[in-house]
N, C-alpha and C positions, 0 to 999 in steps of 0.2 A: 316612607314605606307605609303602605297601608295596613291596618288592624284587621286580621281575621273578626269576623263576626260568630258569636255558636248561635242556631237554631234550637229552639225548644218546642217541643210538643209535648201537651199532657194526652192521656188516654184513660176512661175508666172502663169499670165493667169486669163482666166474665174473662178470662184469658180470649175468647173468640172475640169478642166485641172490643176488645183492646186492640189486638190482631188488627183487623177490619179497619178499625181507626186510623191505626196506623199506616196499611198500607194506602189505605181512599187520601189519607194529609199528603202522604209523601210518593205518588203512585207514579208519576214520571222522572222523579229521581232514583227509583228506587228499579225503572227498567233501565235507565240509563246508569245505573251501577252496575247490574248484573252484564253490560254488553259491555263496559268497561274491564270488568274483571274476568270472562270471559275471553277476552280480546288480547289480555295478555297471558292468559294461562294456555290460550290454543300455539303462542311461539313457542310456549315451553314445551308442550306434549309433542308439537310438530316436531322437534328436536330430538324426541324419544322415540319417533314414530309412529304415533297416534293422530290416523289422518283429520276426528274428528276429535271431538269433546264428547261422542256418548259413553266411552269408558267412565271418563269422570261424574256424568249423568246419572249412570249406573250405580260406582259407590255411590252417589249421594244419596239415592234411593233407595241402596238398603243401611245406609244410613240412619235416613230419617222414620226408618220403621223402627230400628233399635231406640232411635229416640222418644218414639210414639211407647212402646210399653216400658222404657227406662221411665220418663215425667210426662203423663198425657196431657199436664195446662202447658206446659211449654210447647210442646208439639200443636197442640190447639192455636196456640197462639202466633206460632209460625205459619201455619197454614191461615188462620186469619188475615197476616200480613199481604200472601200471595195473590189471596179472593180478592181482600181491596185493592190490591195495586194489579189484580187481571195478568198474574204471573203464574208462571208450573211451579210447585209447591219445592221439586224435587229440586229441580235448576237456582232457584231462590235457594237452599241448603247447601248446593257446591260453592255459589258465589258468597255467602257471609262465612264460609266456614272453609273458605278455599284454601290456607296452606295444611287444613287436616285432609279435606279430600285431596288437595294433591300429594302430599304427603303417602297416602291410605294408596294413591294409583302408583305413584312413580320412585316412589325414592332409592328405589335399590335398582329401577333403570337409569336413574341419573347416573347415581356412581360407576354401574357397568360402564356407560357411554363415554363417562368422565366430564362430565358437564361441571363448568364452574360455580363453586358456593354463592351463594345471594349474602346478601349483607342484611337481614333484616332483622329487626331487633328493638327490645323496650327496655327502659331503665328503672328499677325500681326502687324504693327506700320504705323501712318500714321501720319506726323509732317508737323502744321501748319509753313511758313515762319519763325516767330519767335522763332522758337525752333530748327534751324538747322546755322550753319556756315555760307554759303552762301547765306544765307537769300532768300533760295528758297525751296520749298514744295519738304520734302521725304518720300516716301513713300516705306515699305516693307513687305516681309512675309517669311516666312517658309512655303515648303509644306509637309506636312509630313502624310503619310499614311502607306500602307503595304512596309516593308522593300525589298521584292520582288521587288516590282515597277523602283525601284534605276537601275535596268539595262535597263530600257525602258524611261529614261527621255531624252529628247532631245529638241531643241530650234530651231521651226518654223520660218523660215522667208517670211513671205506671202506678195510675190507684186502684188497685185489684178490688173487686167486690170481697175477698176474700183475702186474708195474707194482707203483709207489711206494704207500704206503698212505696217505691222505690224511685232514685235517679239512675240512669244509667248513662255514659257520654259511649256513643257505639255510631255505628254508621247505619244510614237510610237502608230498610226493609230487615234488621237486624233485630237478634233478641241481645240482650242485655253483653256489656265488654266491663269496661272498668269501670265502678259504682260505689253505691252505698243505701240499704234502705232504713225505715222509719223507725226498726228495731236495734238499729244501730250496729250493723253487720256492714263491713265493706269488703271491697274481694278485688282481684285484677287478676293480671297474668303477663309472663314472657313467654316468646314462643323459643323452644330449641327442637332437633330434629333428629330424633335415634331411629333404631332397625326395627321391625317389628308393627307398622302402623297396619289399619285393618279400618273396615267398615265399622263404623260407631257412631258415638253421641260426638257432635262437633264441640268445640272450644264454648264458643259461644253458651249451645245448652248448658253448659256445665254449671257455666257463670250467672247464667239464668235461674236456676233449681238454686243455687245457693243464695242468691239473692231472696228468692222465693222462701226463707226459713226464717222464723223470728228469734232464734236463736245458736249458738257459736257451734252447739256438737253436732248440730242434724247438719248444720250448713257445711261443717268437716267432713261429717260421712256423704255431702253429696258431691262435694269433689275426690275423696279418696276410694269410693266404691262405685263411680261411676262406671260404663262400660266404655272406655275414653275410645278414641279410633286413631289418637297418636299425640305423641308427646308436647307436654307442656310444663310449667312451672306455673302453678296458683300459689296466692297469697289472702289469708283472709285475716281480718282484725276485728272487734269488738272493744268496749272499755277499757277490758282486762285482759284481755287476751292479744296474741300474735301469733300465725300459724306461718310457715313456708312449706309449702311440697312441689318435690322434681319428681314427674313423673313420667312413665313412656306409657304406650297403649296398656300396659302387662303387669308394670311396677309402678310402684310409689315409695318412695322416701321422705320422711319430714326434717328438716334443719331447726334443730332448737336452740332458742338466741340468747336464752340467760338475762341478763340484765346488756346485751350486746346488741345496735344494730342489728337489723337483716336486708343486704346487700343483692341486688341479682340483676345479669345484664342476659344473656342468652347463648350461654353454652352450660351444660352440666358439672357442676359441682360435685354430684356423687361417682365416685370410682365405675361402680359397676354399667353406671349407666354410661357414664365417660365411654367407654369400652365400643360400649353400642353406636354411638356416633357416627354420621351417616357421612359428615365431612367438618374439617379442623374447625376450633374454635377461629372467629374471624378479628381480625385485629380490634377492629371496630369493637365490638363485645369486651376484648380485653381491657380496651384502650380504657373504654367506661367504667368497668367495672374499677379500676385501679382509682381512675378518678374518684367516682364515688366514696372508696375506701380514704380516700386524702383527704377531698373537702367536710367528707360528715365527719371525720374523728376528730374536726380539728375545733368542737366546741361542742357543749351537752346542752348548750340554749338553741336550739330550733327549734322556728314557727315558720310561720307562712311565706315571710320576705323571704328567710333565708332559703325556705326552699324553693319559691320561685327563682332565685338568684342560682341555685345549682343546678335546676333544670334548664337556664338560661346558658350555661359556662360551655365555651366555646373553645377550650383550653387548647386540647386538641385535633384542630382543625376537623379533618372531615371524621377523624374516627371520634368525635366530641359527643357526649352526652345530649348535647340541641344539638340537632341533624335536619339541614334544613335542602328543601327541594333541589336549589342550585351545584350543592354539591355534587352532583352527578351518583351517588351510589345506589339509586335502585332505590333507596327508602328514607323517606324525613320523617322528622317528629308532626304528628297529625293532629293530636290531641295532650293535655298534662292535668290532670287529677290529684287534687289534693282534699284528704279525708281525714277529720279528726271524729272519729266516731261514739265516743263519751258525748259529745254536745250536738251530736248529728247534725256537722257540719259538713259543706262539703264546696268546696271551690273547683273552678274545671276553666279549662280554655279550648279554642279549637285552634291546631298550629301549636309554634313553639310556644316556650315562654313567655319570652321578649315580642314576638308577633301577635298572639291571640290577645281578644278581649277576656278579662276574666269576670267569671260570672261567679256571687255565691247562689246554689241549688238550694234551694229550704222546701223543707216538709211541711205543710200547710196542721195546724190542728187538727187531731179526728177526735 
């Protein structure tokens, strides 16, 4: 079986000129994603009755204006992406940010319609000090959504003229997903899906502005005060630190871990938002998350092997933590990230575990 490859791209500069970079390196993959993503989101809508995609068009457009005066280098630099890859700035925003806009257009027409749940979903771990080898904080995830995706992952190196200079492993024409920059700040997320979404700052931004911070509280307040357009679960880490927050477009709740793992696969943990849930947690979710709780408690020496090895475990077939193309469910694992952020380290693969190359990401001396 062949090894996934990851793609790297550095970019300097202004947020615009990073932008630009970005999109001119990776400009016909990056329309060949938006017509990919695109192309599966118009079955969905056709489903609900939306004969085109300019609904979705629409939110993303007042979208990306709420994102423009939430963090104007991010929005800068999203519109840089679009210049150099000769794309609509707005269409470029539905496509990286597509289960929030679709989320924001449709989810309370699924449930009328009674459309069945998607199975999509990331696996996360986040290890306090005392539950790893080197007696330093690691933190990981899987990203695992449309198995399509898998040709368009690639790992951002942004040396901002300004600001930390960061990895991020995200997809072609993308602002930043699961990462770590140079101040030693890492972040991810799983997606889950409550009541209540709206036109906002996509996922993505979010992840972006907190990467953007050279330290733990601002990068907290830029995911918990953000003006989100629909729910998600962030996690962010530093040396000393471990944060978890579940949150909907509206609410936010943080999970404090004590001297305890922090577990999360993509259904909601908090009651209240429990409630709001647009449809049942899905086996798959469950199946993971249990695992998780079995394999990490079962030693407080994790490092790297081991936890490539969990990211690998296939225990249970297709609801299994490695969720791989063939399975048939709508979403494999695409990308696996691993951050020990005290020594601003940062490992990544594209694909599963067991499939990707893995690369370590290192920060050049400034």
């Amino acid at each position: 079986m062949s090894t996934y490859d990851l793609r790297q791209l550095t970019v300097f500069g202004a947020p615009t000129q990073m932008g630009e970079q970005h999109g001119a390196a990776l400009a016909a993959q990056i329309r060949a994603f938006i017509a990919m993503r695109f192309e599966a989101t118009n079955e969905f809508l056709s489903a609900l009755g939306h004969p085109s995609l300019a609904p979705l068009i629409e939110v993303a457009r007042q979208s990306l204006q709420v994102h423009a005066e939430w963090h104007r280098e991010g929005y800068e630099e999203h519109c840089g992406i679009a210049r150099g890859a000769g794309v609509d700035a707005a269409e470029l925003y539905a496509a990286a940010n597509m289960t929030d806009m679709r989320d924001a257009l449709a989810y309370a027409e699924q449930v009328a319609h009674g459309l069945p749940a998607d199975a999509e979903g990331c696996s996360t771990v986040l290890l306090p000090r005392t539950w790893t080898a080197s007696g330093q904080q690691l933190v990981a995830q899987t990203w695992d959504l449309n198995p399509q995706d898998l040709d368009y992952v690639v790992a951002i190196h942004r040396q901002p003229a300004r600001g930390p200079a960061s990895w991020s492993v995200t997809c072609t024409g993308c602002l930043s997903l699961v990462g770590m920059n140079s101040a030693g700040l890492a972040v991810g997320t799983t997606n889950i899906k409550t009541q209540g979404s709206r036109p906002g700052v996509g996922y993505m931004g979010i992840l972006h502005k907190m990467l953007s911070c050279d330290n733990f509280t601002d990068a907290a307040a830029a995911c918990t005060h953000a003006p989100r357009a629909a729910a998600h679960t962030y996690w962010l880490a530093d040396g000393e630190h471990l944060a978890d927050w579940e949150t909907t477009a509206w609410s936010v709740r943080q999970r404090h871990h004590g001297d305890e793992p922090l577990l999360r696969t993509n259904h909601c943990l908090v009651e209240a938002h429990a409630r709001c849930e647009v449809e049942a947690p899905s086996s798959s979710s469950r199946a993971r998350l249990q695992r998780l709780r079995h394999q990490v408690v079962q030693s407080r020496g994790h490092d790297l092997a081991s936890l490539k090895k969990l990211f690998a475990d296939r225990s249970d077939g297709v609801d299994s933590i490695n969720r791989l193309p063939e399975d048939g469910q709508g979403t494999a694992t695409n990308s696996v990230v691993i951050c020990e952020p005290a020594s601003r380290r940062m490992w990544a693969c594209r694909g599963p575990a067991d499939r990707g190359h893995w690369y370590e990401l290192a920060f050049a001396a400034r």
